[in-house]
N, C-alpha and C positions, 0 to 999 in steps of 0.2 A: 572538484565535485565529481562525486560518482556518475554513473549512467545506468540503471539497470530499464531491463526488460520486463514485461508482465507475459506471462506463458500461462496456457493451460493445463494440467498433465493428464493430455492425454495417451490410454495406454499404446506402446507401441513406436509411437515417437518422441519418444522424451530424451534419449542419447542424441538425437538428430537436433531436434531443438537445441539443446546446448552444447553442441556442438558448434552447429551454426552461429549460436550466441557468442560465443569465446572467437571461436574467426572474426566475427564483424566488427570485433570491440566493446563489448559491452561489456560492462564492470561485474553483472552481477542480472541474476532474472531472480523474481517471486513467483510462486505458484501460486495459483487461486486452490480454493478449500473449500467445498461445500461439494459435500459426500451423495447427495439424490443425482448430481449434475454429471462431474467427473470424477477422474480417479483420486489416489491417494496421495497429497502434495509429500507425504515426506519417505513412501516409497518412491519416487519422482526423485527426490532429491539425491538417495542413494545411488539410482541410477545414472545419473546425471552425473553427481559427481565422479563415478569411475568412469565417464566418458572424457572429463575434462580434467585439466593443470591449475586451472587461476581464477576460474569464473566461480565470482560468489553464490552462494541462493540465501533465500529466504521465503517463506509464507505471506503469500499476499492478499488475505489473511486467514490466519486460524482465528479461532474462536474460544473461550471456557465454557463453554457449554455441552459440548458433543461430547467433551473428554473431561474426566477429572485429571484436576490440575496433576497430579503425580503423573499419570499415564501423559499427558502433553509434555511436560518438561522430561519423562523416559524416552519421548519419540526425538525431544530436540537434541539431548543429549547425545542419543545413537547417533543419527547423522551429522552429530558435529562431528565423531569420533571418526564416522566413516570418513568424511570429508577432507581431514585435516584440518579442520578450525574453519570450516569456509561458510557458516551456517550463520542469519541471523532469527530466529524466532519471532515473525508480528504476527501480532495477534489484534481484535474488534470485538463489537460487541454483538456482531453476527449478523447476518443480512439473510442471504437466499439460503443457506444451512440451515436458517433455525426455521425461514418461511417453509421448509420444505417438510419441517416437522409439526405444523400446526402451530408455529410460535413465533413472537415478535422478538428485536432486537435485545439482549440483556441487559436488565433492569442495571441502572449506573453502579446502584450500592451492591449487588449482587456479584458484577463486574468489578470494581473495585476489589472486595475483598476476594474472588479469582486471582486476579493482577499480583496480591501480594503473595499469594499462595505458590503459583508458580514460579515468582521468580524467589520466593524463598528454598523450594526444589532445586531449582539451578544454581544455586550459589550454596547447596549441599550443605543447608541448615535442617535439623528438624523441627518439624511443625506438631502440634498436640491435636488428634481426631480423638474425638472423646476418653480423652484418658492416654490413649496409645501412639506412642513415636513413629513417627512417619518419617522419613525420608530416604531417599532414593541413594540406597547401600552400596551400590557399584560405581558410585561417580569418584570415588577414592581412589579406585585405577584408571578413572579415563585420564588421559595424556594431553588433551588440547583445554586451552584454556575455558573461560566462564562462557556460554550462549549465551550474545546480547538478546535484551527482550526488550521488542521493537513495538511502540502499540500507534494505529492507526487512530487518529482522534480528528473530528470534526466541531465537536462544541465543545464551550467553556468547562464542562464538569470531566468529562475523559480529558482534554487536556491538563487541566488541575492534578488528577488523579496521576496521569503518563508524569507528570512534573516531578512527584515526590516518589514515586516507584519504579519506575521504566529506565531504561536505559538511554533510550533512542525512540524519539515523535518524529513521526514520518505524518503531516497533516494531510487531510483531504478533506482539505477545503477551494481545491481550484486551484489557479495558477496569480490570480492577480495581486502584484506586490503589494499593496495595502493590505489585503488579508491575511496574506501570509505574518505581511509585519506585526498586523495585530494575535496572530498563533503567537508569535515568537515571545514577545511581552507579555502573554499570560502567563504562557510555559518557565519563563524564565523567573514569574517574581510567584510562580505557584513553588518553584525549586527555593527560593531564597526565604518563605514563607514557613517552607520545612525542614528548613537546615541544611540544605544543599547545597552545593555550589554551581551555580548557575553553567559553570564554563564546564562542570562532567557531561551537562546534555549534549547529546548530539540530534541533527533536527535532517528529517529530509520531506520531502513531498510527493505525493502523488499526481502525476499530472499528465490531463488526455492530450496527445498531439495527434495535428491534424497536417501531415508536411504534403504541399502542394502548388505549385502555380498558381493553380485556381483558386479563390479564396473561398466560393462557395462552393467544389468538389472537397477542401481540404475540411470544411464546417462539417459540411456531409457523411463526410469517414467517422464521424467521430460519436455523430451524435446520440446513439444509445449507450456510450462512455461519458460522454458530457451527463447525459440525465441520468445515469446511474449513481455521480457523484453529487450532481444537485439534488440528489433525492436523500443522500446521506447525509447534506446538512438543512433536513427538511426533518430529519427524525425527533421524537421525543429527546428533550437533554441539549439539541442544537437549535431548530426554531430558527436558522435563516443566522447565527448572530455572527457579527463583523461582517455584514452586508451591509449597503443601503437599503432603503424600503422600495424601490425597484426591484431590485435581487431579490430579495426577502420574499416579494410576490412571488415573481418566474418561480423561486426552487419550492413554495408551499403548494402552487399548482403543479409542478413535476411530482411533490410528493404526494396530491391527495389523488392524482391519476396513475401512479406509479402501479404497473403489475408485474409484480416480479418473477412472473411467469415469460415474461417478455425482455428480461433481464439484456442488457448490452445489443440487445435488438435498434437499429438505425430506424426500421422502421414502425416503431412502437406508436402509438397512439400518444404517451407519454413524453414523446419527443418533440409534442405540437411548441408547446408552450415559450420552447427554448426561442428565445429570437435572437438575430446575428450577431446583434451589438452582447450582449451576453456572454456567445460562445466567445467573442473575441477574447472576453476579459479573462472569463472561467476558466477558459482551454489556453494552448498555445497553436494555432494555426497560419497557415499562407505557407508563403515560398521560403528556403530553407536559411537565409536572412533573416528575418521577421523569424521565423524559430530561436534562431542561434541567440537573438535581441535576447528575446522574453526569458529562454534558458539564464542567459547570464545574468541576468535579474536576480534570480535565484541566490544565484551561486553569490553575486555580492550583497545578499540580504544575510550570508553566513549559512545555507543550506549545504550540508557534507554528500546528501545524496537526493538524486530525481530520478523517481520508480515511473517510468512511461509508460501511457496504456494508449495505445495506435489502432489502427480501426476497427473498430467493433462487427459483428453479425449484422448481415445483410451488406458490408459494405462493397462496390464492384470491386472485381478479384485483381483487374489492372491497373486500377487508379490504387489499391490499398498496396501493389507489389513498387508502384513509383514512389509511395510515402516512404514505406522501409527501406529502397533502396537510396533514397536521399536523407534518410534520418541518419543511416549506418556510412550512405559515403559524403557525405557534405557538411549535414548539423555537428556532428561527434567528431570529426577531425576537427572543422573549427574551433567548436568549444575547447578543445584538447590542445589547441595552438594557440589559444588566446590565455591558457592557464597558468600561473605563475610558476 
């Protein structure tokens, strides 16, 4: 199983970060996307990748909405070119990007036929806009293969949709193997349902760690990433499903207190709701053990990669530099020792 990282691109230090990314071992970072907040994920990428040899990137996430599908699949295609092939393209149905324009997540059907759009661009078919042939004319010289198209899904309907279009479901839905198991048997008979073959998907997860001694300093790092994600299966389209109705409660009160104004913030208002037994399940937290466990969970539930998001805004600057340095020197060799 892969390992990546979740980065911000911020301007100025984005050679440093992946830089350091590639040192420590991490397989691969995503950028976050949402344009009011920070900079450009895939001038990020560019830069980043002439920083580095091996470390992959990807969008964590882009969105169709900001961008028409042509112009996204021109921005993916550039940096995979720049890159050398090192590029995955994921894309959502939009969270703080779109709140930041006066607008809620995109509509599923709306999203969908997006989804098919762009990855019809990347695979350098043409598409018909009223009348007139579209597609992106210079992909005939690019040299690196196809950009996988990664889509972020939290409920049944984007999973469906990721099943029969996408290349690669990266869920975020939590960490707890039941849930994951239930993503994977949607995913997998929404594939065989449309003529797929189940075994092209490939599947990774998003998932908040909290690595610490302490069980509740490591809860603590996390918890405006913890509520960030229980809020995204609190959305319109997901509704809590392949939760218990415990769960189900915690993530609809994360969502209906949710200010996204206060996005990844520890100390949000929005973070009451979370209780431990919760985090435990959602997250992967404690001592670098108890991580190494729950990771490999993953990895034998057939996940190919785990996109990690580590301590959020507001967390103390000492207790969040102990998680990184025991996620990069302790969790990730083990995992990596124990790999077949």
């Amino acid at each position: 199983m892969q390992f990546w990282a979740t980065r911000t691109p911020e301007t100025g230090t984005i050679e440093t970060q992946a830089t350091r990314a590639e040192a420590a071992g991490w397989d691969g970072i995503t950028f976050t996307d949402s344009q009011n907040l920070i900079g450009d994920p895939f001038v990020a990428v560019a830069l980043a990748g002439r920083a580095t040899e091996h470390l992959r990137f990807g969008t964590g996430v882009a969105n169709l909405f900001t961008r028409h599908p042509a112009a996204l699949a021109n921005a993916a295609i550039t940096v995979q070119e720049e890159t050398g092939g090192r590029f995955t393209l994921g894309v959502g149905r939009g969270d703080t990007a779109l709140f930041h324009l006066g607008r809620k997540p995109q509509p599923v059907a709306d999203f969908g036929a997006a989804l098919a759009d762009v990855q019809a661009y990347l695979a350098g078919e043409t598409l018909d806009l009223d009348g007139r042939p579209s597609r992106i004319r210079w992909l005939d010289r690019a040299k690196q293969a196809k950009v996988p198209l990664d889509v972020a899904a939290s409920g049944p309907k984007v999973i469906d949709l990721a099943a029969r279009t996408a290349d690669t479901i990266t869920f975020a839905v939590g960490a707890d193997p039941d849930r994951l198991a239930w993503g994977l048997d949607l995913a997998r008979k929404a594939a065989a349902d449309a003529g797929r073959d189940p075994a092209d998907l490939r599947f990774g997860a998003y998932v908040n760690i909290g690595c610490h001694p302490d069980l509740d300093t490591a809860r603590g790092l996390i918890a405006g990433g913890v509520a960030a994600f229980a809020h995204f299966s609190a959305m319109p389209g997901s509704i809590g499903a392949g939760l218990d109705e415990g769960d189900q409660a915690i993530v609809a009160e994360v969502g209906r207190r949710y200010d996204s104004n206060q996005h990844l913030n520890n100390r949000a208002d929005h973070t009451d709701p979370l209780a431990p037994e919760f985090v435990d399940r959602f997250a992967v937290v404690g001592p670098p053990e108890r991580c190494v466990a729950r990771l490999q969970e993953l990895a034998d539930l057939g996940f190919e990669r785990a996109v990690l998001t580590g301590a959020t805004f507001g967390a103390d600057r000492d207790d969040a530099r102990t998680a990184d340095r025991l996620i990069t020197g302790d969790v990730l060799p083990a995992l990596r020792q124990g790999a077949p």
